[in-house]
C-alpha positions as CSV (number, residue, x, y, z in Angstrom):
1,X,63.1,-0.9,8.8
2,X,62.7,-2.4,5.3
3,X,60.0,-1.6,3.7
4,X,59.1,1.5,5.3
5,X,60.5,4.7,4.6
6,X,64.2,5.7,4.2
7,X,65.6,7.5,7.2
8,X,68.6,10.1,7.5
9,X,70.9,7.6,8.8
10,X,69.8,5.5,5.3
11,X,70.5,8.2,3.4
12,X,74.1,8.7,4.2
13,X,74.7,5.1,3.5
14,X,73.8,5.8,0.0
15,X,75.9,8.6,0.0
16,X,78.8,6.8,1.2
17,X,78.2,4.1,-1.0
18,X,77.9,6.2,-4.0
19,X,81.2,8.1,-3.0
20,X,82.9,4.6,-2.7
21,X,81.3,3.9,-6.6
22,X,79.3,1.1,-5.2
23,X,76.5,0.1,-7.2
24,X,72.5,0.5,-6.0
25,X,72.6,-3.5,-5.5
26,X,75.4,-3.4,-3.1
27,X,74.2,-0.7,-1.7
28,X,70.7,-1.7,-1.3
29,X,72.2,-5.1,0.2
30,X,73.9,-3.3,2.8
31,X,70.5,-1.6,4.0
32,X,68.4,-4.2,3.4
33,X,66.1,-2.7,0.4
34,X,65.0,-3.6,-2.5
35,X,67.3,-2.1,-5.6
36,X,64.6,0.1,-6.8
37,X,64.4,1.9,-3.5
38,X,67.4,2.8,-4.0
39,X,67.4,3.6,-7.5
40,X,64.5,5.8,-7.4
41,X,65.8,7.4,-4.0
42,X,68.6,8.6,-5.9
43,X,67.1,9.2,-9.1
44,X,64.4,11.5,-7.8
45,X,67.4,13.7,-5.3
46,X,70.0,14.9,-8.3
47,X,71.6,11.4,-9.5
48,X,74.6,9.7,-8.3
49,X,77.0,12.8,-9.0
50,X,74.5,15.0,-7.3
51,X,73.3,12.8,-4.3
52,X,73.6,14.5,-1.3
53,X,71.9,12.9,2.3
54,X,71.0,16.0,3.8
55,X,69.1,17.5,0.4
56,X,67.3,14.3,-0.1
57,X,65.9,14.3,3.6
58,X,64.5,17.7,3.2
59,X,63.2,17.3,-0.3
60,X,60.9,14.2,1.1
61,X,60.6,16.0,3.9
62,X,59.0,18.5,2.0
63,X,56.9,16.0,-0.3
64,X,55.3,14.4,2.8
65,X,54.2,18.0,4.3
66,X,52.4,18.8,0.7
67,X,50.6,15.6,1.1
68,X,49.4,16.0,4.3
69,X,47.8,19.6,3.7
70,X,44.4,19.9,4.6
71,X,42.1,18.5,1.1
72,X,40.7,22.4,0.3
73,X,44.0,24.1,0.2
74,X,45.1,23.0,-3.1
75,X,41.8,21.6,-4.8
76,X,41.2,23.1,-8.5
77,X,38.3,25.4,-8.3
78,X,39.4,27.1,-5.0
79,X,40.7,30.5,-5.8
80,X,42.6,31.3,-2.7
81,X,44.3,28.3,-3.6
82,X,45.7,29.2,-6.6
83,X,45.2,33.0,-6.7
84,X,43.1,32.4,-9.7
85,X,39.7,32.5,-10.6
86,X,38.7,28.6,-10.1
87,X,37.3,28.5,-13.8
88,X,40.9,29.8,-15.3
89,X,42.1,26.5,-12.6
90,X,39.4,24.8,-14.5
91,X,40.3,25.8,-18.1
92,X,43.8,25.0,-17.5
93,X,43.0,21.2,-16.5
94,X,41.1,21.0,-19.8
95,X,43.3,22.1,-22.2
96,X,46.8,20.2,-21.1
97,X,44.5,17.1,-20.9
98,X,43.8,17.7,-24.5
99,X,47.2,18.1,-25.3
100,X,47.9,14.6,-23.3
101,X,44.7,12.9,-25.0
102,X,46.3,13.9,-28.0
103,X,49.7,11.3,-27.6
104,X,47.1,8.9,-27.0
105,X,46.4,9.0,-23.5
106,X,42.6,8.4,-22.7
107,X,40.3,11.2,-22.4
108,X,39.5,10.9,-18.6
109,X,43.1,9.3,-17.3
110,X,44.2,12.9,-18.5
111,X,42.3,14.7,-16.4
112,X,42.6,13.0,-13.2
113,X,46.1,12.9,-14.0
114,X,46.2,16.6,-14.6
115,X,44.2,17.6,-11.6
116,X,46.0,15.8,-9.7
117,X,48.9,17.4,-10.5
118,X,47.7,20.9,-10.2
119,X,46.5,20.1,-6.8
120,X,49.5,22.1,-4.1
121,X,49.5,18.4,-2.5
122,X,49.3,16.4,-5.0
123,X,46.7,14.6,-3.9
124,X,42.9,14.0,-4.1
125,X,40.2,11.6,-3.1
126,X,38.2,10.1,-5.6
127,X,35.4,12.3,-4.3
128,X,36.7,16.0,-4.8
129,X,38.3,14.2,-8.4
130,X,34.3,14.0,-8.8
131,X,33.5,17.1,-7.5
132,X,36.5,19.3,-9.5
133,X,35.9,17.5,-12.5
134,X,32.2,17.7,-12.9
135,X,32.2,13.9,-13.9
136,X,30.5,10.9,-12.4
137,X,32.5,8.5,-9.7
138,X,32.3,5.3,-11.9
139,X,34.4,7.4,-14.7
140,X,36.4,8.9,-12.0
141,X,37.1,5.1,-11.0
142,X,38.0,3.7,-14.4
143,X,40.5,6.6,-14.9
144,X,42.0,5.7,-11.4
145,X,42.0,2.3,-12.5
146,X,43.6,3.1,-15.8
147,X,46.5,5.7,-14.2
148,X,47.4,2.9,-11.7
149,X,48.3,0.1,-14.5
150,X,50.5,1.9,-15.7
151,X,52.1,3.2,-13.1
152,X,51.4,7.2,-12.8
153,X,49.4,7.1,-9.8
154,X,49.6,5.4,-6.6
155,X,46.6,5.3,-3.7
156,X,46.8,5.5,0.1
157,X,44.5,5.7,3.1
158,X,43.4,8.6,5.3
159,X,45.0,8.3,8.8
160,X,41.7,7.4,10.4
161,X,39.1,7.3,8.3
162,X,38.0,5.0,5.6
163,X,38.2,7.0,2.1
164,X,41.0,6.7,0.0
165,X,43.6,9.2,-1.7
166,X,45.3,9.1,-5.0
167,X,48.6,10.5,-5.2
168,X,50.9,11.7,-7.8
169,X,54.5,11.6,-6.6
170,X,57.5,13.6,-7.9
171,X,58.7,11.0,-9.5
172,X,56.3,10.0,-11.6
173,X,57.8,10.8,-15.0
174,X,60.5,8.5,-14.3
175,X,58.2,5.5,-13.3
176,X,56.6,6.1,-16.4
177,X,59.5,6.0,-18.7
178,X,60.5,3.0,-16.6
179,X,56.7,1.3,-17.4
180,X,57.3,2.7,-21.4
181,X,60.9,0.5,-21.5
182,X,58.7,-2.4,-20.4
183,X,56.6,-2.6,-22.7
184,X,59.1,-1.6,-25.3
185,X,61.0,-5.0,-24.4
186,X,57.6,-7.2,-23.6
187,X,56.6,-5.9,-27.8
188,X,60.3,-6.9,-28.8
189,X,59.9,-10.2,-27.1
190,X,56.8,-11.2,-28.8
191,X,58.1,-10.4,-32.3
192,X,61.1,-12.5,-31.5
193,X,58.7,-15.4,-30.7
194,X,56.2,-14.4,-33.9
195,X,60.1,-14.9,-36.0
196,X,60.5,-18.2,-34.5
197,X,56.9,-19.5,-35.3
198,X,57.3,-18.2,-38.7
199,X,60.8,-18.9,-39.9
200,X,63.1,-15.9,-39.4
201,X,63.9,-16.1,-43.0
202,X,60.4,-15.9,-44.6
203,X,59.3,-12.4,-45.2
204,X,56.7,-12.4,-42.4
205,X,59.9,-13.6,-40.1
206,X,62.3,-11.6,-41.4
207,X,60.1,-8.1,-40.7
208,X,59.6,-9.3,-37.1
209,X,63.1,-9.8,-36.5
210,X,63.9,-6.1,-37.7
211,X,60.6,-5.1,-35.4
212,X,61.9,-7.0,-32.3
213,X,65.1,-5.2,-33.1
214,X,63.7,-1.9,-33.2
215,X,61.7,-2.3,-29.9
216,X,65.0,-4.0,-28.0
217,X,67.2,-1.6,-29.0
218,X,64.7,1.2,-27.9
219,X,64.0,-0.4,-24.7
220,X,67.9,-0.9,-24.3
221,X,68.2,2.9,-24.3
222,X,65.7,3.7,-22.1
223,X,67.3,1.4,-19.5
224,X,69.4,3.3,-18.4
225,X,70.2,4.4,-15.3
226,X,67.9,3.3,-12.7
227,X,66.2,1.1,-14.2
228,X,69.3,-1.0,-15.7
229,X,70.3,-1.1,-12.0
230,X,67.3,-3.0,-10.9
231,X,67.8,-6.1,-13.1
232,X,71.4,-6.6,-10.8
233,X,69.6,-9.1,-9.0
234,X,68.0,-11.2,-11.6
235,X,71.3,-11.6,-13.6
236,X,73.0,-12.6,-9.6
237,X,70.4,-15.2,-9.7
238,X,71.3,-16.2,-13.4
239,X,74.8,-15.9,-13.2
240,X,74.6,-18.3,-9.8
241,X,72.4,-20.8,-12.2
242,X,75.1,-21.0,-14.8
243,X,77.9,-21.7,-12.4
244,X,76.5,-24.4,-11.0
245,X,75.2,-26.2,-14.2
246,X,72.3,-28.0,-12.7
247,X,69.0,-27.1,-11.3
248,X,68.5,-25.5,-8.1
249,X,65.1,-24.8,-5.9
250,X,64.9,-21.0,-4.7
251,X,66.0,-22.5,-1.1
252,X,69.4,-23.7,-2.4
253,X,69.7,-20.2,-4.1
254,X,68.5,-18.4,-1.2
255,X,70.4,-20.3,1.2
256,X,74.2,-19.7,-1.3
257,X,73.2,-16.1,-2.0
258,X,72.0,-15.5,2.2
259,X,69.3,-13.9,0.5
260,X,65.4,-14.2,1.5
261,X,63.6,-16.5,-0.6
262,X,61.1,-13.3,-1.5
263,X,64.2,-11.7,-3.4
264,X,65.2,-14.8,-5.0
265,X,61.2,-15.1,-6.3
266,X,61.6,-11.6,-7.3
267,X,64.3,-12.0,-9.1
268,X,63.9,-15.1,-11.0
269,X,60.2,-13.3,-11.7
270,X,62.1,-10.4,-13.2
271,X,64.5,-12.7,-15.4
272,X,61.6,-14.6,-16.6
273,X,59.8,-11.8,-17.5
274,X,63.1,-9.9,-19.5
275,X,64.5,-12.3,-21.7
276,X,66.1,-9.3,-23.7
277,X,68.2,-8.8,-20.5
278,X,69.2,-12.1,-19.9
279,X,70.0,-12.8,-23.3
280,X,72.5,-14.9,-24.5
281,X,70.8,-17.5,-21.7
282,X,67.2,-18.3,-20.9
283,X,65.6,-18.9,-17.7
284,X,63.7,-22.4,-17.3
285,X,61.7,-24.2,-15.2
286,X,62.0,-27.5,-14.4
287,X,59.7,-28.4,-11.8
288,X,58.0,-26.8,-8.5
289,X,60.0,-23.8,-7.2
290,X,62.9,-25.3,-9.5
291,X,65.1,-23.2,-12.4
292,X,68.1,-23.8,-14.3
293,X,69.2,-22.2,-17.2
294,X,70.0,-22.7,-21.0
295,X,71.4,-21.0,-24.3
296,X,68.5,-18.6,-25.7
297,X,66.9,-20.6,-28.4
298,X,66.7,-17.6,-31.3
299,X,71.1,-17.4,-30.7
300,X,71.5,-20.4,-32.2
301,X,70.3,-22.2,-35.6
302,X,69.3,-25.9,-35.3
303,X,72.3,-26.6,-37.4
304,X,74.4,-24.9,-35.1
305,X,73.2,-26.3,-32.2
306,X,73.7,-30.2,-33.9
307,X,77.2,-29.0,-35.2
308,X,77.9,-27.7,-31.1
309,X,76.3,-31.6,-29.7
310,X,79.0,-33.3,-31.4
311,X,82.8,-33.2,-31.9
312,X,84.8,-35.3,-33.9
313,X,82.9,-38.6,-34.6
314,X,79.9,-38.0,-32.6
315,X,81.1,-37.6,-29.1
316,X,78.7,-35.1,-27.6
317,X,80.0,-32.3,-25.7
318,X,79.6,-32.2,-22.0
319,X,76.9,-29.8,-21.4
């Protein structure tokens, strides 16, 4: 069902659609998912060369048994465990969160992070976090806290009881690049607007341009892959905008795309929020639940734009 997790039968619908060079929107269309379900589903089991239905069902198949190990089997500190002495599991922990701490992740986020990850399951409760890290709960909470903003963490309740457990999934390095391209293009954005406010030609201006340059291009090439697959929807939403050259309400776009209207809101969310991908246009709002689109403002001078209103004499062009 959508929304919950991917069966076997899901999985060779992927396959298939790979082998037929679908891409993960169609794909995820035709199973009723979200893109990045699909996208990470494939991502995380070999890429689209190496996808294969039955490997992917085992490999969760094994990630779910690892999470649901009993708490004490893989905790740092428990020499059976590990086959270590806990204060060598201990030492470890400490020293690669230095190394993290060093690139500039905080102090405490790196070792939650890192405990977690030398856990066999992969995941912990914020108790035995306390407990294996010698640290108090609240510091144990604002690393949680901190880990799940930006994406390297995720938290789950115990079948039956009320306590909580954080969890580290194998694909965590890639929804962290994915989180890094983000911000890459959000920093890009915001010099583009600091250009604008200035005058791109000014000095000021003109070393914002180059920076929101630099972050684009970087974000660009970090898109890649999964993550360039799961802005297909917000440029089907845009692209729909521009054909029909006037406003339209998410119904009206739900009802010509036979989308839900929580897709369309997703989408439109997505375009609003990535002008870098939706560039040369530029998603507006006109009113409650209503969007059209226009050219992106920094594409065009305001000579340019006078010059493009008129044609000979001063007959404006039809927009």
């Amino acid at each position: 069902m959508p929304g919950g997790r991917l069966t076997y039968a899901d999985r060779q619908r992927i396959a298939s659609g790979l082998a037929e060079g679908l891409g993960f929107a169609e794909i995820a269309r035709r199973l009723g998912r979200p893109t990045s379900t699909v996208s990470r589903e494939v991502a995380r089991n070999c890429g689209p060369d190496g996808y294969r239905a039955d490997q992917a069902h085992e490999a969760t198949g094994r990630r779910v048994r690892r999470r649901t190990q009993a708490p004490s089997r893989g905790l740092p500190g428990s020499a059976g465990a590990y086959g270590r002495e806990p204060e060598a599991v201990f030492g470890f922990v400490e020293h690669f969160a230095a190394l993290m701490t060093r690139t500039g992740v905080p102090r405490m986020p790196a070792r939650v992070l890192t405990c977690l990850f030398t856990t066999d399951s992969g995941s912990l409760t914020a108790a035995e976090l306390v407990q294996h890290l010698r640290v108090s709960p609240a510091s144990v909470s604002k690393a949680i806290a901190y880990l799940e903003g930006v994406g390297l963490i995720r938290r789950e309740r115990d079948p039956g009881a009320r306590r909580e457990r954080y969890i580290v999934d194998d694909d965590v390095w890639l929804r962290a690049w994915t989180v890094s391209a983000r911000t890459h293009a959000m920093w890009a954005d915001a010099a583009q607007q600091g250009a604008e406010v200035l005058g791109a030609a000014t000095p000021a201006g003109t070393r914002l341009v180059d920076m929101g340059r630099f972050f684009a291009q970087l974000s660009d090439d970090m898109d890649g892959g999964a993550m360039a697959a799961s802005f297909d929807d917000p440029l089907t939403v845009l692209a729909a905008l521009v054909h029909t050259g006037a406003p339209r309400t998410v119904e009206q776009l739900a009802t010509a795309l036979g989308w839900p209207s929580r897709r369309v809101t997703d989408a439109l969310r997505d375009a609003g929020q990535r002008p870098d991908i939706t560039d040369p246009v530029t998603l507006c709002r006109t009113g409650p639940d209503t969007y059209t689109v226009e050219a992106t403002p920094a594409r065009l001078t305001a000579t340019q734009r006078q010059a493009l209103n008129h044609t000979s004499g001063d007959q404006p062009l039809e927009a």
